[in-house]
N, CA, C and O of each residue as an XYZ file, in Angstrom:
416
protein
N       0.846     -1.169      0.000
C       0.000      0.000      0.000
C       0.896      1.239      0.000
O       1.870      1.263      0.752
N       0.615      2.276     -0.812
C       1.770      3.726     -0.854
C       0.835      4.529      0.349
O      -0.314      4.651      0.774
N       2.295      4.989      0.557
C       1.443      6.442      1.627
C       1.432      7.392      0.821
O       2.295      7.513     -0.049
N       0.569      8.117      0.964
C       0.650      9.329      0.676
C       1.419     10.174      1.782
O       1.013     10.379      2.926
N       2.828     10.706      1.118
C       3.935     12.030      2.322
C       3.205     13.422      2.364
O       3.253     14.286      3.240
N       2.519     13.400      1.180
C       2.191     14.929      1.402
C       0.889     15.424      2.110
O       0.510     16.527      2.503
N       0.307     14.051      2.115
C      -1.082     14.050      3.092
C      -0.959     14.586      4.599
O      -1.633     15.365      5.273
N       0.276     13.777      4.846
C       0.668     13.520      5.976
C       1.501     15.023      6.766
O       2.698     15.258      6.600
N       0.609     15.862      7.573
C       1.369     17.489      7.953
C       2.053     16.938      9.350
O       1.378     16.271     10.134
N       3.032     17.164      9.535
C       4.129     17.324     10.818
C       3.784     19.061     11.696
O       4.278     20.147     11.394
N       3.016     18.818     12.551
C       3.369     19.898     13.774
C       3.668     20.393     14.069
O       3.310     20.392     15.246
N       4.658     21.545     13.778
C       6.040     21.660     15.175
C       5.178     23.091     15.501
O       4.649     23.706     14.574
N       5.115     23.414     16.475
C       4.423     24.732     17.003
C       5.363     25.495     18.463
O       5.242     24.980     19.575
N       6.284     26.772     18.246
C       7.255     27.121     18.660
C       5.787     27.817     19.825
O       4.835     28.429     19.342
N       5.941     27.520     21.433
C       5.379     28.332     22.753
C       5.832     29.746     22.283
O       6.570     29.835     21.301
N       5.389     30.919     22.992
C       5.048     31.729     23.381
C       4.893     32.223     24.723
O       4.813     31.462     25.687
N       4.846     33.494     24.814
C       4.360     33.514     26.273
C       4.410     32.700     27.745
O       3.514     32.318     28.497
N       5.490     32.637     27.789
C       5.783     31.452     28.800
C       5.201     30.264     28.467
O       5.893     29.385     28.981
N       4.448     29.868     27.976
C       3.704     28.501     27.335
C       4.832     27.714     26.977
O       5.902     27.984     26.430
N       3.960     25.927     27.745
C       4.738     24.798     27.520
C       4.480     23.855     26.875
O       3.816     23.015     27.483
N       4.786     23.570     25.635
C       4.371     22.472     24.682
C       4.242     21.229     25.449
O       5.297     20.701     25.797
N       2.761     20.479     25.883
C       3.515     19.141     27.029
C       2.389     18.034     25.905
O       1.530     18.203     25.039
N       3.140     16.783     26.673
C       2.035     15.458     26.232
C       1.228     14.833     27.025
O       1.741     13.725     27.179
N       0.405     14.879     27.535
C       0.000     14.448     28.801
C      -0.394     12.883     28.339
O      -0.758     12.608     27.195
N      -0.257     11.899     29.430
C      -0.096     10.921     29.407
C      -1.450     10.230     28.871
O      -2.366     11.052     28.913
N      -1.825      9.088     28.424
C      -2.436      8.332     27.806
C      -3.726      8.294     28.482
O      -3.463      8.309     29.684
N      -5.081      8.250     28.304
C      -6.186      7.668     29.641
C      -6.344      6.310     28.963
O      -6.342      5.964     27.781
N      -6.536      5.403     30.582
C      -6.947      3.913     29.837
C      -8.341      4.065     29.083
O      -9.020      5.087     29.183
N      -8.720      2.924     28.292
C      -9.816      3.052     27.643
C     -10.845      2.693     28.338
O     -10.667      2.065     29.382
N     -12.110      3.014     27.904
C     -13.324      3.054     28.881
C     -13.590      1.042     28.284
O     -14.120      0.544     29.277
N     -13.503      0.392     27.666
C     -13.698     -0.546     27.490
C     -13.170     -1.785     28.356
O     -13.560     -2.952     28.326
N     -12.025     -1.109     29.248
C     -11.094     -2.168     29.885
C     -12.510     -3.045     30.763
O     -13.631     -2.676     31.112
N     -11.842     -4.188     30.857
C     -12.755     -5.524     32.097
C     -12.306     -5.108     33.334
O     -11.239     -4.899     33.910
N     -13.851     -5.045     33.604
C     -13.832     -4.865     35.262
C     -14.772     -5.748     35.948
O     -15.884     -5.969     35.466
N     -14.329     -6.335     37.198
C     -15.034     -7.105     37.563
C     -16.524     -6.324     39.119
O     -17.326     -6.812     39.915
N     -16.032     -4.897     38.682
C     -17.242     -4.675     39.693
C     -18.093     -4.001     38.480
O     -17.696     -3.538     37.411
N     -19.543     -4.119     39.081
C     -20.287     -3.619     38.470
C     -20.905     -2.281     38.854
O     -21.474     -2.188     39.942
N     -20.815     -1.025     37.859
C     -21.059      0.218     37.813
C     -21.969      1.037     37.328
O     -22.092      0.843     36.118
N     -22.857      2.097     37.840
C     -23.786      2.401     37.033
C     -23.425      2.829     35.751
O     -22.224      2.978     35.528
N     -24.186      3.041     34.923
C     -23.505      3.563     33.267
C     -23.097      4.765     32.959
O     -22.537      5.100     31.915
N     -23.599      5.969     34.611
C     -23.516      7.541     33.875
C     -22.270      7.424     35.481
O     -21.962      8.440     36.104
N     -21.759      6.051     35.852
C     -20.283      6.507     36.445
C     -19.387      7.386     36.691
O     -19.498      7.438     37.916
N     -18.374      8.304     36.363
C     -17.236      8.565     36.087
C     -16.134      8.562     37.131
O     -16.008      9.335     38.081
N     -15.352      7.536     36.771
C     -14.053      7.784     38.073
C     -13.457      9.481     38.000
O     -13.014     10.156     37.070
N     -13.673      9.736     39.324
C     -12.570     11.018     39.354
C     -11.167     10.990     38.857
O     -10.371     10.086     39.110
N     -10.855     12.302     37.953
C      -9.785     12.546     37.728
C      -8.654     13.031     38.348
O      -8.837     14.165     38.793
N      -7.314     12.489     38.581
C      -6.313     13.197     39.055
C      -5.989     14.644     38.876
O      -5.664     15.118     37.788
N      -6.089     15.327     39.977
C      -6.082     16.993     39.558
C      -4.215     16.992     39.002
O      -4.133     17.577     37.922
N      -2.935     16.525     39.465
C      -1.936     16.680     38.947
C      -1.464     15.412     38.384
O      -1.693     14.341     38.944
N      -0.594     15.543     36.925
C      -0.407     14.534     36.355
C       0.668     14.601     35.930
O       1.170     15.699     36.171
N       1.625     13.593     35.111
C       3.020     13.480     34.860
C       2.834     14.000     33.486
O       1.995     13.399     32.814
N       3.339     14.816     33.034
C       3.071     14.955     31.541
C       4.278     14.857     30.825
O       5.132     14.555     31.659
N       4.947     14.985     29.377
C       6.276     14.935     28.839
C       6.397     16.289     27.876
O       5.671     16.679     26.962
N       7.505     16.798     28.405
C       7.881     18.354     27.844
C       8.316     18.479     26.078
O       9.306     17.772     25.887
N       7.939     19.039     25.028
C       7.868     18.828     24.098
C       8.774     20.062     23.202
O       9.357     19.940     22.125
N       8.670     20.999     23.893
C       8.826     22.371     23.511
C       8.308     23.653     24.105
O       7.093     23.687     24.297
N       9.093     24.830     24.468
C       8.909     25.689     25.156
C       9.237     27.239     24.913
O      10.378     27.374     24.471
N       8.557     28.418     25.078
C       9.183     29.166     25.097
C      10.062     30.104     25.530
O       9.797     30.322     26.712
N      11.214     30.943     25.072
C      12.519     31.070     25.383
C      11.974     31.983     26.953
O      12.489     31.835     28.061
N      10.730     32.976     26.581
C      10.993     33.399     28.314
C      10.348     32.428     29.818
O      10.370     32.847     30.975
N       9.927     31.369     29.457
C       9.810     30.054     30.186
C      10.864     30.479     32.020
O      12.088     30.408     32.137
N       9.934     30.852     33.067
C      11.084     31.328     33.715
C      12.278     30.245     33.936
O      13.479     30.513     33.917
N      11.659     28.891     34.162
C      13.115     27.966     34.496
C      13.097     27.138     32.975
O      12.780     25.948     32.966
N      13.512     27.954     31.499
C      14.066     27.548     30.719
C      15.015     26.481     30.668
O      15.100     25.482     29.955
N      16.016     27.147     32.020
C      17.307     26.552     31.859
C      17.214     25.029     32.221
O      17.967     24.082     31.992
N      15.985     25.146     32.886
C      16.042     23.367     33.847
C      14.989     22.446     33.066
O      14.449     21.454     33.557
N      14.745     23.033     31.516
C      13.937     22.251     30.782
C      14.528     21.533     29.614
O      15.132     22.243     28.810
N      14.455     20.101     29.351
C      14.695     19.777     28.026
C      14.157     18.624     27.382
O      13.866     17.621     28.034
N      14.041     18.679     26.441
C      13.089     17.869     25.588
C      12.665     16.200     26.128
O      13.470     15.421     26.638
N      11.477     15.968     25.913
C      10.769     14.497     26.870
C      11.423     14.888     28.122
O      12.523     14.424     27.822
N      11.579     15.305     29.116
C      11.194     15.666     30.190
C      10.275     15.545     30.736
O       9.361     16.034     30.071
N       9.738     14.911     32.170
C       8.818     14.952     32.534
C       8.928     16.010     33.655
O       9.949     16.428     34.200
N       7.383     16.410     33.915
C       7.124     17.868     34.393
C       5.556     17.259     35.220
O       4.650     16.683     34.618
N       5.573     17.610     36.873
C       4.040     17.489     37.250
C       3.172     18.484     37.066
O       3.567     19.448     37.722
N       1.905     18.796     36.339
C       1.278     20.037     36.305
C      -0.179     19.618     36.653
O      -0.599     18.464     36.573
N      -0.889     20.688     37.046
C      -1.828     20.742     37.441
C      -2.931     21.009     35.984
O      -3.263     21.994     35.324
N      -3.249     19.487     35.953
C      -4.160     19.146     34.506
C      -5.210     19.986     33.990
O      -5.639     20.045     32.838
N      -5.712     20.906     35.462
C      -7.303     21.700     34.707
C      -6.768     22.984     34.059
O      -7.476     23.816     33.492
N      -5.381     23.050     34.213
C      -5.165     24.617     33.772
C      -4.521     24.282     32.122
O      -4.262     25.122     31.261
N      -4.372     22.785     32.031
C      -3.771     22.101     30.552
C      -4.919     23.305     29.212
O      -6.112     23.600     29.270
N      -4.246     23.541     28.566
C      -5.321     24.234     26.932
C      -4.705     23.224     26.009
O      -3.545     22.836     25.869
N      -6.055     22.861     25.309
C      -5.979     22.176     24.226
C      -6.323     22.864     22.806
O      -7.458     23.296     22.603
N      -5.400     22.944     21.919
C      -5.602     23.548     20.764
C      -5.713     23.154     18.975
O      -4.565     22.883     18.623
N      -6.121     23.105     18.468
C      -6.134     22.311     17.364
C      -5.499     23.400     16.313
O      -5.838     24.579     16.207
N      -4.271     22.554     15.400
C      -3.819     23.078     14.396
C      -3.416     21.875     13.236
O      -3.072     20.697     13.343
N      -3.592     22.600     12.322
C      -3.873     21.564     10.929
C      -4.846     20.293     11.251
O      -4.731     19.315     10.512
N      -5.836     20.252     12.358
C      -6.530     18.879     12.836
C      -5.812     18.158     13.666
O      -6.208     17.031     13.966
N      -4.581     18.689     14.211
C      -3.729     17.951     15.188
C      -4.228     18.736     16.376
O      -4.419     19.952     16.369
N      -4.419     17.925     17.397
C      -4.469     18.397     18.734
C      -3.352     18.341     19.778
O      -2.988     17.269     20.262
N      -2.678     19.822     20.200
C      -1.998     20.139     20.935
C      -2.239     20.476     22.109
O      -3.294     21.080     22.306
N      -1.423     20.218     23.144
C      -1.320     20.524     24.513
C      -0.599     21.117     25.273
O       0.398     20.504     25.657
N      -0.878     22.860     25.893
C       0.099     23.744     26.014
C      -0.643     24.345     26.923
O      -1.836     24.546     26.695
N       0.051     24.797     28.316
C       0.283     25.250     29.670
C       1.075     26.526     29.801
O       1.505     27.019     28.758
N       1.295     27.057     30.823
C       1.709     28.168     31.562
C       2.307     27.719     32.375
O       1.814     26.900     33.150
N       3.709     28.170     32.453
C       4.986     27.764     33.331
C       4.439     27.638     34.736
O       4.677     26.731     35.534
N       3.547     28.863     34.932
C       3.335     29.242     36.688
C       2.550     27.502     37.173
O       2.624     27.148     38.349
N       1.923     26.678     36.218
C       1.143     25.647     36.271
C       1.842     24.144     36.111
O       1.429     23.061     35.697
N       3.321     24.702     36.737
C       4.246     23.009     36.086
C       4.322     23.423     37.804
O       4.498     24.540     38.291
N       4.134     22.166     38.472
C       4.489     21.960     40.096
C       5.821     21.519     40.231
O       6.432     21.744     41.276
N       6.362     20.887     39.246
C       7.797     20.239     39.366
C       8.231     20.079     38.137
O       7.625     20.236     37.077
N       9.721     19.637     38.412
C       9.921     18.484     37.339
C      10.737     17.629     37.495
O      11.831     18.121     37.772
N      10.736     16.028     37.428
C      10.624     15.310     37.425
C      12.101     14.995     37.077
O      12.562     15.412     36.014
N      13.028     14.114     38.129
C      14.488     14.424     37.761
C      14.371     12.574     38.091
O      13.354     11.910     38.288
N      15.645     12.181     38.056
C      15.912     10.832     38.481
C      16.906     10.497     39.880
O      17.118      9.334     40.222
């Protein structure tokens, strides 16, 4: 089967404004097996802070210096903006909204 390359648009979207290009981590799928039984209008609560992975940032970012690419960073998920460009959906924050980051 050929791909089509030119179908196919690549992303790259340079932050701004202290804004942090992040990935926030995967949600399991609502389909997984469970062995308790739940009403149907359910919803498990969400974690208010989450591990996310640093993607790209901009240069006045106050701790620039202590950021670099896949990095993980804890931020506080409700302040996450989601933005759509070319039909890709991006995920970009405000420095004041990273609680940490995530060293070894």
């Amino acid at each position: 089967m050929e791909r089509n390359i030119a179908m196919e648009m690549v992303v790259y979207c340079k932050p701004v404004n202290r804004y942090i290009h992040i990935e926030l981590p995967t949600a399991r799928g609502e389909n997984d097996e469970s062995t308790i039984l739940l009403p149907s209008d359910f919803k498990p609560t969400e974690e208010r802070y989450v591990v996310a992975k640093v993607n790209a940032w901009a240069d006045d970012v106050r701790f620039a210096d202590s950021l670099s690419a896949d990095i993980e960073v804890v931020i506080d998920k409700s302040m996450a903006e989601e933005i759509m460009i070319h039909n890709r959906q991006l995920t970009m924050i405000q420095d004041n909204y990273i609680i940490a980051i995530v060293t070894d």
